[in-house]
GUDREN-76139 format. One record per residue (C-alpha): x, y, z; residue number from 0. Coordinates in steps of 0.2 Angstrom, whole numbers. Example, Ala and Ser with C-alpha at 12.3 -4.5 7.8 and 13.67 -1.06 7.14 Angstrom:
<rs>
<r x="62" y="-22" z="39" num="0"/>
<r x="68" y="-5" z="36" num="1"/>
</rs>
This chain:
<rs>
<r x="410" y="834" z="-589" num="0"/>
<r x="410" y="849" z="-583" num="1"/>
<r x="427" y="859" z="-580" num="2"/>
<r x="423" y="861" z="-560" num="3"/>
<r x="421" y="841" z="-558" num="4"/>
<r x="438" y="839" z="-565" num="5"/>
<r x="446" y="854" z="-553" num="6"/>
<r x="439" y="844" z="-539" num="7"/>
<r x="444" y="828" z="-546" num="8"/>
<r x="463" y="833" z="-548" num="9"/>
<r x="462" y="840" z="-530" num="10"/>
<r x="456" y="822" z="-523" num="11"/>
<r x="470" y="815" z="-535" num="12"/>
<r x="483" y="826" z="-525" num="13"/>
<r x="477" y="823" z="-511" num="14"/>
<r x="477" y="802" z="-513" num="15"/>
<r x="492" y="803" z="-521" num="16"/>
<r x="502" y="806" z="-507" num="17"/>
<r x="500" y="788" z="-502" num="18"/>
<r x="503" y="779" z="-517" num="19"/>
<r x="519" y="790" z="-515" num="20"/>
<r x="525" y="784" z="-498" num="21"/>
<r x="520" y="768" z="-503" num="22"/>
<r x="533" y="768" z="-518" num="23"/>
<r x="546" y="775" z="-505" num="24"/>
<r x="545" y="763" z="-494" num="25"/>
<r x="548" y="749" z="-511" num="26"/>
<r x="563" y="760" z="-514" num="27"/>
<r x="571" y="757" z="-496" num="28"/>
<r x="573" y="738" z="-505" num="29"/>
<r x="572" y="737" z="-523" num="30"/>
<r x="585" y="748" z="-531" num="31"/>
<r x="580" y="754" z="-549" num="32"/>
<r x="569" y="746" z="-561" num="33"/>
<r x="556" y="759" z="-559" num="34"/>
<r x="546" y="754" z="-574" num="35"/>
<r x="541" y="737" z="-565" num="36"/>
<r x="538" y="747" z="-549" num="37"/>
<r x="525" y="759" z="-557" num="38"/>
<r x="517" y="746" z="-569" num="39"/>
<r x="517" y="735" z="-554" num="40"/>
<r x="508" y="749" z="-546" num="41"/>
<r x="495" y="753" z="-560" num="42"/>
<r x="490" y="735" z="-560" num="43"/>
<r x="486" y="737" z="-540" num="44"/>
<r x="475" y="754" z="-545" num="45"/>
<r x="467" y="743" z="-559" num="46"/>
<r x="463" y="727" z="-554" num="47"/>
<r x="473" y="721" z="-571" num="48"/>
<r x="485" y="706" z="-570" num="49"/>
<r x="502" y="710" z="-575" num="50"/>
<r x="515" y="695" z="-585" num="51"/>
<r x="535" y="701" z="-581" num="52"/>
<r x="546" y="693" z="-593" num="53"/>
<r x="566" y="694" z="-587" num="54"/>
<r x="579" y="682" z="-583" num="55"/>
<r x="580" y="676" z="-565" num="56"/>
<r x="591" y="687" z="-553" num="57"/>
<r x="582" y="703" z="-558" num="58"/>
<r x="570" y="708" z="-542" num="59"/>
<r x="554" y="702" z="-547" num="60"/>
<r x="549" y="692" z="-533" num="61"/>
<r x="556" y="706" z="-522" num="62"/>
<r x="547" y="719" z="-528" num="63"/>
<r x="531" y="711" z="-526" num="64"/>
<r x="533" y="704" z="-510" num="65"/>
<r x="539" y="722" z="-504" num="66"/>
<r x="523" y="730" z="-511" num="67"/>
<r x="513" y="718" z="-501" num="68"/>
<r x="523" y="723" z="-485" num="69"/>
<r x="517" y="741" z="-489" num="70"/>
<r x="502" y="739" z="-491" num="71"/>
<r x="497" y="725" z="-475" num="72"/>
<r x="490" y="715" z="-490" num="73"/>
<r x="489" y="693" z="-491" num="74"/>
<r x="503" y="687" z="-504" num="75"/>
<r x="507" y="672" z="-508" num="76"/>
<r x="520" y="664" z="-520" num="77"/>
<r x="516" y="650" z="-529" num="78"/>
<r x="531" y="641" z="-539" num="79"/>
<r x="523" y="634" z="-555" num="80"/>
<r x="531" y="616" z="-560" num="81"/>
<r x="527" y="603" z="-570" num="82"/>
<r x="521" y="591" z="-558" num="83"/>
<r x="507" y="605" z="-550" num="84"/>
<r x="490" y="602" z="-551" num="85"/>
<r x="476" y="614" z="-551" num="86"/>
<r x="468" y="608" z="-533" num="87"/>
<r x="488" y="614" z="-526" num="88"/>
<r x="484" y="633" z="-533" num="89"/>
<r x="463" y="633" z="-529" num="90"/>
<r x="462" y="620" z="-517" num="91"/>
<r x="449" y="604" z="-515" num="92"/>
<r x="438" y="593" z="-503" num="93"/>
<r x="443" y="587" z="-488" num="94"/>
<r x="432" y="573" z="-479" num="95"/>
<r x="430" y="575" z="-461" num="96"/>
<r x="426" y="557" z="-455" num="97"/>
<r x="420" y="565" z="-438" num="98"/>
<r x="406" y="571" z="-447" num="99"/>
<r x="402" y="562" z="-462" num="100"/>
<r x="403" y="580" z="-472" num="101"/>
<r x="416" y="587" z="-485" num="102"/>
<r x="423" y="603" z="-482" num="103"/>
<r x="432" y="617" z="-495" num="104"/>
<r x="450" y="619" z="-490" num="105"/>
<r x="456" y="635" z="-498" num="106"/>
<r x="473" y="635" z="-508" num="107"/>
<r x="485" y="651" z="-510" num="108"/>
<r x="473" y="659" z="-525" num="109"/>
<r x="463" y="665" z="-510" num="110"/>
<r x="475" y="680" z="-507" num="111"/>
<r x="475" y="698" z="-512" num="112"/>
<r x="492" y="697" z="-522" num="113"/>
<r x="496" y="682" z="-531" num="114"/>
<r x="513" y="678" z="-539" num="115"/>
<r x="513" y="664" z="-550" num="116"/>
<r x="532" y="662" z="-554" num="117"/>
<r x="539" y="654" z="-570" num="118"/>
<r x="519" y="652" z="-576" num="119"/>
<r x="524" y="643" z="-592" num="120"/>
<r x="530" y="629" z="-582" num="121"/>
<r x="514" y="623" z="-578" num="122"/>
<r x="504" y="610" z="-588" num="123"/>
<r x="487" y="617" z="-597" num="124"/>
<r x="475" y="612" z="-585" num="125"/>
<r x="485" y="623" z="-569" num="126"/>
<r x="486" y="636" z="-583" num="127"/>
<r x="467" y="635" z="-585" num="128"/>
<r x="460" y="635" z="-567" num="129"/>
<r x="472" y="650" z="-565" num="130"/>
<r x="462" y="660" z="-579" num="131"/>
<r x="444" y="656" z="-572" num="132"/>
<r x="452" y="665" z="-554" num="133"/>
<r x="461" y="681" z="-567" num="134"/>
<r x="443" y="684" z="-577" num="135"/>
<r x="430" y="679" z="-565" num="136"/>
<r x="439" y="686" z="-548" num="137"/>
<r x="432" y="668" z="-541" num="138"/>
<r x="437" y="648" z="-540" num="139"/>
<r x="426" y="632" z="-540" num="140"/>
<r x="430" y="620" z="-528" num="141"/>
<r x="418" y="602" z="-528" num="142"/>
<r x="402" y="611" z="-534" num="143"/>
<r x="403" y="626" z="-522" num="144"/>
<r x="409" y="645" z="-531" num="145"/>
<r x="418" y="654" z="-521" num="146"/>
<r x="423" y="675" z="-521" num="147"/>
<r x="440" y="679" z="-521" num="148"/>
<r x="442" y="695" z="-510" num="149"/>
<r x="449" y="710" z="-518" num="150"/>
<r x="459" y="720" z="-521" num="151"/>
<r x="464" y="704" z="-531" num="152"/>
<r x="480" y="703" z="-542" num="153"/>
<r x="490" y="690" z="-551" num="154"/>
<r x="508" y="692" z="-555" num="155"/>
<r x="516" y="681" z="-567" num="156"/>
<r x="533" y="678" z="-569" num="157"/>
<r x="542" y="668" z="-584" num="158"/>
<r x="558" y="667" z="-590" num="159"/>
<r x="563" y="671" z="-609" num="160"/>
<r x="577" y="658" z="-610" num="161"/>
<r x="575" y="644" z="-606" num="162"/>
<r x="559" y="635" z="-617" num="163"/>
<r x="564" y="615" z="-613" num="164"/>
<r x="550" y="608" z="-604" num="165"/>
<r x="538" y="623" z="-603" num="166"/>
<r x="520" y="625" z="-609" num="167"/>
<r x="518" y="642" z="-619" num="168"/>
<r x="503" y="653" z="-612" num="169"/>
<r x="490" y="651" z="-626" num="170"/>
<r x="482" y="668" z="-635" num="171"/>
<r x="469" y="669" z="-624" num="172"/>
<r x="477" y="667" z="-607" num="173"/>
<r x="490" y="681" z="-613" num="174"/>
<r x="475" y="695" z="-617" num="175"/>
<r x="469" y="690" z="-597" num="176"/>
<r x="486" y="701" z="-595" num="177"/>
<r x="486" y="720" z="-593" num="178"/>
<r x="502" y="722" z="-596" num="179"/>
<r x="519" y="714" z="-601" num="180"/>
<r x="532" y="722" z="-594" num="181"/>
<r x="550" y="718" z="-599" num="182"/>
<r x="562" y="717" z="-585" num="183"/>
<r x="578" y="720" z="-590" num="184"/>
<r x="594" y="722" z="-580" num="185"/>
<r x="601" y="739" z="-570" num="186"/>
<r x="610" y="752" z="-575" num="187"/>
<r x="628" y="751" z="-567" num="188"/>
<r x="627" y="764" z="-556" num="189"/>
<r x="608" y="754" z="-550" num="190"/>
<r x="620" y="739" z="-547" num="191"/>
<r x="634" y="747" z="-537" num="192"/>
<r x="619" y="754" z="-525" num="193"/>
<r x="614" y="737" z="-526" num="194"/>
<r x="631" y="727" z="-521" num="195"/>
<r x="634" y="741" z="-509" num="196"/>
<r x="617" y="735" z="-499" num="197"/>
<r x="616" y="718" z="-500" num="198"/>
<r x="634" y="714" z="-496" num="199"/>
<r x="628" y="722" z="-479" num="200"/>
<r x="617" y="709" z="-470" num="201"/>
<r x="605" y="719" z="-463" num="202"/>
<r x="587" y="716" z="-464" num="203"/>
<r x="578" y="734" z="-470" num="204"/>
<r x="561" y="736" z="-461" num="205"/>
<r x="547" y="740" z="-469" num="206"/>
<r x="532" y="750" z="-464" num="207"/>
<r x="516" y="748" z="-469" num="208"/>
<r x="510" y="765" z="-477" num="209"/>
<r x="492" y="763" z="-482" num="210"/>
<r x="477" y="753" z="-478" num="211"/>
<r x="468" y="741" z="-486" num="212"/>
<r x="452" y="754" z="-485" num="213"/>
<r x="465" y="767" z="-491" num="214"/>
<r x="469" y="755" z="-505" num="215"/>
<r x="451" y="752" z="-513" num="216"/>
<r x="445" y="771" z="-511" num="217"/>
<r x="460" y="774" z="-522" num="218"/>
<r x="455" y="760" z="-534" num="219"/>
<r x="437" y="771" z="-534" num="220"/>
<r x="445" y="789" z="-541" num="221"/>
<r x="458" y="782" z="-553" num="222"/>
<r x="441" y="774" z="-557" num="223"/>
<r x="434" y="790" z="-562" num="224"/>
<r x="448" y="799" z="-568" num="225"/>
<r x="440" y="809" z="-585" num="226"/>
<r x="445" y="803" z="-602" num="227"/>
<r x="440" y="815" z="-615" num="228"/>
<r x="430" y="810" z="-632" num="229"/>
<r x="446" y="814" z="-641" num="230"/>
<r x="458" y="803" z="-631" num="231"/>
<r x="445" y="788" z="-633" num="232"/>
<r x="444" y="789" z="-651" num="233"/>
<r x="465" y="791" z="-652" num="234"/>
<r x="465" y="775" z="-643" num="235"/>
<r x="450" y="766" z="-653" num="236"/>
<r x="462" y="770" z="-669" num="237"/>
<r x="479" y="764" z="-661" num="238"/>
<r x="470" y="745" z="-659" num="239"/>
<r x="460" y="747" z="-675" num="240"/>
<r x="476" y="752" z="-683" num="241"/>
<r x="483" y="734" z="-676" num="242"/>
<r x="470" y="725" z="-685" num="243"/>
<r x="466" y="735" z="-701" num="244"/>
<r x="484" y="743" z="-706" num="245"/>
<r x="479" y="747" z="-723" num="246"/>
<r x="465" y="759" z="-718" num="247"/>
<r x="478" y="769" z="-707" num="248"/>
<r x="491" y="770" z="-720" num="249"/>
<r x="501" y="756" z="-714" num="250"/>
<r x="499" y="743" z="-729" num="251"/>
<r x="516" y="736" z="-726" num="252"/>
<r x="509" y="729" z="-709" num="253"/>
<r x="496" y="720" z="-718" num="254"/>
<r x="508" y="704" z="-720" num="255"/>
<r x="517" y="709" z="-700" num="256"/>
<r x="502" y="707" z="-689" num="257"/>
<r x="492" y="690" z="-690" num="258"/>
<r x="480" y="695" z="-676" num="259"/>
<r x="479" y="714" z="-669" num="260"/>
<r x="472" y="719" z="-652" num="261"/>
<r x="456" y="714" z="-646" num="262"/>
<r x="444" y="723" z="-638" num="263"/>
<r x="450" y="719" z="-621" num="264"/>
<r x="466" y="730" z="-627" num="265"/>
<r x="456" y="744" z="-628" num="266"/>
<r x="449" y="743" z="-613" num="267"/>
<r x="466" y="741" z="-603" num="268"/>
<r x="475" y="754" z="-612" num="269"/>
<r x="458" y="765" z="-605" num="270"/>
<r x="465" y="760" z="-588" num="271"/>
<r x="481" y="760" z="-589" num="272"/>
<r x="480" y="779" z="-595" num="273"/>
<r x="470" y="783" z="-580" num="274"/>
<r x="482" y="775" z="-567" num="275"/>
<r x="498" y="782" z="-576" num="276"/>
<r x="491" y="801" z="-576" num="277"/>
<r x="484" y="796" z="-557" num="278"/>
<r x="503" y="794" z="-552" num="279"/>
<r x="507" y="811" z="-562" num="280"/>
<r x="493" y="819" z="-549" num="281"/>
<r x="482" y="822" z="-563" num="282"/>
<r x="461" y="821" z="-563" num="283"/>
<r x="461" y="817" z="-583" num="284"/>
<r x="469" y="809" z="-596" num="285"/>
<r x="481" y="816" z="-611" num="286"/>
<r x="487" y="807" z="-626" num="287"/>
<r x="506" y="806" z="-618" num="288"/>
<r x="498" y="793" z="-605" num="289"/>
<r x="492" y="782" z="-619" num="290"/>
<r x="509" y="785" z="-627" num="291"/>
<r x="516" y="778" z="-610" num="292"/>
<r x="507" y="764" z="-608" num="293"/>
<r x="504" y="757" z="-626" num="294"/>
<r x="522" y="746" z="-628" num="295"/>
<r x="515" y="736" z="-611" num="296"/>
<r x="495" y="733" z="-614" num="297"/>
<r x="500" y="729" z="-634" num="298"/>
<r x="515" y="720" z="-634" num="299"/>
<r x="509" y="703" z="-629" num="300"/>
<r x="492" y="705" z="-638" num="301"/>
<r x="499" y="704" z="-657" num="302"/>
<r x="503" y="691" z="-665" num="303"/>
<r x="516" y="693" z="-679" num="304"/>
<r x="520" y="684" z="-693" num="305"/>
<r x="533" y="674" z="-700" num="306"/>
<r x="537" y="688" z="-712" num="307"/>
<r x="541" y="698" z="-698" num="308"/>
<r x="553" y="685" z="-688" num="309"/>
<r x="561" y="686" z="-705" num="310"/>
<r x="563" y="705" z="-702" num="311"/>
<r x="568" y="706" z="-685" num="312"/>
<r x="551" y="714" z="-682" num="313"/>
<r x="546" y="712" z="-662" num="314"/>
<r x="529" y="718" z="-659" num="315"/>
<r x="537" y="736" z="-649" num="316"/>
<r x="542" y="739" z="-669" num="317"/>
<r x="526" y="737" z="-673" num="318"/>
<r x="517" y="749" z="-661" num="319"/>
<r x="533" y="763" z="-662" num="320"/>
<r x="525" y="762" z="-681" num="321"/>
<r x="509" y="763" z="-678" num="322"/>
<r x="511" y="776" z="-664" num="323"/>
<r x="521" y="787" z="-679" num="324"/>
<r x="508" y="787" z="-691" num="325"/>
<r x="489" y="787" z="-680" num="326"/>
<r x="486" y="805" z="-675" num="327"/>
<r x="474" y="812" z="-663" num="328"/>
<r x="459" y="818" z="-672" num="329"/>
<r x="454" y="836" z="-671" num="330"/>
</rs>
């Protein structure tokens, strides 16, 4: 590429950059702190990838997301996943009209641009399933009929780590569906005197919506073409091959951690990721601290340790930290 394409690029970055920044101001005037759900939120929106947030209740997830929809004049719905759902309350089924002797699709909440599926693990398989065909094919069967799901389209998935009693684990595949797992945790004291200070006030903040829908997807399109260089590809191709072939990297003592490594899907979201996270730094290209960035939240959920490394305490952020001190970016 050629070095004036990437001038021009970083200049339109800038420039489009300007939104996305409102846009995280106006989430500010409500959510106080947790800035890494914000922007990975954020980068999911620039992506099109689905994002799972992992924290115990109480922690803003539900605010955030709702608040990024306000910002954006954006359909959101909330759906509360419990046991006794069925998939026709997430995608919607057939209604008879006896008028007309016909059937006709009434749509559920899937048909929205942000989706958030609280407490995911609480739904039986088949939910879970008709969910998945809506993440990877961006569209939802109803009676015999396809139908498009508009976009942007985005799925936020909320579960808590707690409590496990009566929950369905997502299974391998539905996880990988996931850009990202982000890990909520709780805020910083000062965070939560800002944040007792304006909740024990009841005064409704009002939002403003700060960027159009148009607006939204001509962003989508440049992060789409923000430059990754050979080098930066092949530092990411050996981070995920490093997951599934330790040995070769020097990292023989991971042979009997990992079970599974990262799929090619990991490769691609990391990819992504590292173009949306240098966007929001106003940059046209990608460097190797992006990946760096984004590597705990597109890997995390994607490995699949052993019991070896339960019995070492060993969470999968131990794992990459590892592999990210030993792969290098080739010269």
């Amino acid at each position: 590429m050629a070095d004036i394409d990437v001038m021009a690029l970083n200049q339109t970055v800038k420039e489009q950059n300007i939104f996305i920044g409102q846009m995280m101001a106006e989430m500010n005037k409500v959510v106080v702190g947790q800035k890494e759900m914000i922007e990975g939120i954020t980068m999911g929106l620039l992506t099109g990838g689905h994002i799972l947030l992992e924290g115990v209740p109480g922690l803003a997830k539900t605010l955030t997301i709702s608040t990024l929809a306000k910002t954006i004049s954006l359909q959101f719905q909330r759906i509360q996943f419990t046991p006794d759902l069925l998939p026709t309350d997430l995608i919607g089924t057939m209604i008879f009209n006896p008028k007309t002797g016909d059937f006709s699709a009434k749509k559920g909440p899937i048909f929205s641009n942000i989706v958030l599926a609280d407490e995911i693990n609480r739904a039986p398989a088949k939910v879970q399933s008709a969910l998945l065909e809506a993440m990877a094919e961006k569209q939802v069967t109803i009676g015999d009929q396809s139908y498009k799901l508009d976009h942007p389209f985005l799925v936020l998935a909320t579960q808590n780590p707690l409590e496990q009693e009566g929950t369905y684990p997502l299974p391998e595949a539905q996880m990988d569906r996931f850009m990202f797992k982000i890990n909520v945790t709780y805020p910083t004291k000062a965070d939560e005197l800002e944040i007792v200070t304006r909740m024990g006030v009841n005064q409704k903040t009002e939002l403003q919506s700060v960027i159009s829908k148009e607006q939204l997807l001509k962003v989508v399109q440049t992060v789409d073409q923000i430059y990754v260089d050979q080098k930066v590809k092949n530092y990411i191709v050996d981070l995920i091959m490093a997951t599934r072939e330790p040995k070769q990297y020097g990292l023989a003592r991971l042979e009997k951690i990992i079970n599974v490594g990262g799929s090619p899907r990991a490769s691609i979201s990391l990819v992504r990721a590292a173009k949306a996270h240098a966007f929001l730094r106003s940059r046209g290209f990608v460097t190797v601290e992006d990946i760096k960035a984004v590597v705990y939240k597109v890997l995390r959920h994607r490995l699949i340790l052993s019991y070896e490394a339960e019995a070492e305490n060993m969470t999968s952020d131990d794992v990459i930290k590892e592999v990210l001190s030993v792969v290098e970016v080739a010269q």
